[in-house]
C-alpha positions as CSV (number, residue, x, y, z in Angstrom):
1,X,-9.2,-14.5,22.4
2,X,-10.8,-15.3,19.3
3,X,-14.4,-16.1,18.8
4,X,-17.2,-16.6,16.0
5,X,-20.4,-18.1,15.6
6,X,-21.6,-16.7,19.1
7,X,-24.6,-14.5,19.7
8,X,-24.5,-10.5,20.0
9,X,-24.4,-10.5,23.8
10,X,-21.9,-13.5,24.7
11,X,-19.5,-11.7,22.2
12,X,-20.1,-7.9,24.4
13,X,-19.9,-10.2,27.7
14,X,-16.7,-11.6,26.3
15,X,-15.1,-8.5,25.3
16,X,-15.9,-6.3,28.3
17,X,-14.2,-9.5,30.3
18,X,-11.3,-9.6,28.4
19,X,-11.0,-5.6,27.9
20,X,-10.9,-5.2,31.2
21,X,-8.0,-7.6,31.8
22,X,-5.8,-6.3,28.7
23,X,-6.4,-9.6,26.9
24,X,-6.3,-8.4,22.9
25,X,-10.2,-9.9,21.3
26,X,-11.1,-11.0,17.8
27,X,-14.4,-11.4,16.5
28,X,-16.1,-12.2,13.6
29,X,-18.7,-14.7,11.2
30,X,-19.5,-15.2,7.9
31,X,-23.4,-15.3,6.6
32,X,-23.4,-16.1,3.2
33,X,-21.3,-13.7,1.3
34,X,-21.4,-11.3,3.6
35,X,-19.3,-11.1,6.8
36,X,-17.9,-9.3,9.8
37,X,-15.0,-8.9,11.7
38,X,-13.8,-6.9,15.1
39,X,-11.0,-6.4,16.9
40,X,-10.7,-5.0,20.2
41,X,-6.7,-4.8,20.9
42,X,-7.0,-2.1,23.6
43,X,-3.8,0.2,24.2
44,X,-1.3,-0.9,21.4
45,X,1.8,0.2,19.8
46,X,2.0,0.4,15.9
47,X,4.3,1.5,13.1
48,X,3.5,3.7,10.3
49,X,5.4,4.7,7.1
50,X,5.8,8.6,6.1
51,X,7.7,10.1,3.8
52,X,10.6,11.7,4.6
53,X,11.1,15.4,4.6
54,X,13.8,16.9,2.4
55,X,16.1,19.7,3.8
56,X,16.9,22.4,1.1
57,X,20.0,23.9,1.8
58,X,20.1,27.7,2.4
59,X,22.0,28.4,-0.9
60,X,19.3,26.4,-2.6
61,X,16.4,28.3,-1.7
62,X,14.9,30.3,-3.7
63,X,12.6,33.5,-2.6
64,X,8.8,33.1,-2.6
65,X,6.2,30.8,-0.4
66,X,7.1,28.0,-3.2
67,X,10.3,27.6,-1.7
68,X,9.9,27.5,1.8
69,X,7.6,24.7,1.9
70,X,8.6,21.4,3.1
71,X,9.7,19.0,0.3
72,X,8.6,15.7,0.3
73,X,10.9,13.4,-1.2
74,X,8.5,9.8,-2.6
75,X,11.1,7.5,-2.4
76,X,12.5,7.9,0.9
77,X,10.3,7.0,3.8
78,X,10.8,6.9,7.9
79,X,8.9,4.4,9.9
80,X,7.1,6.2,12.8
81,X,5.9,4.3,16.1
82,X,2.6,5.5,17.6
């Protein structure tokens, strides 16, 4: 559902309605040049982008705390679902 130019309590009314029935909500309204916007999407899956963790061999590593910390390799990412 997506709504704008409503008052403060028909948008909570709304929302509580459709939260309670698992329908995703969008709000929002623009005064001026300021604005707002707010989503209510409830339980939701999403994916996010980390780096990926590079494994050092055991012949590579050196001694010290340096070296047995995780590398983190920049280029190479993993997509991670939450």
């Amino acid at each position: 559902v997506c709504l704008t130019c409503c008052s403060r309590e028909s948008m909570v009314r709304i929302n509580q309605i459709c939260h309670k029935n698992g329908i995703k909500f969008f709000t929002g309204d623009v005064f001026g040049y300021h604005g707002y916007m707010f989503a209510d999407l409830g339980d939701h899956e999403f994916v996010e982008e980390k780096p990926k963790v590079a494994k050092v061999s055991a012949a590579a590593v050196e001694d010290g705390p340096e070296a047995k910390r995780a590398r983190l390799d920049p280029a190479e990412t993993t997509m991670v679902k939450k």
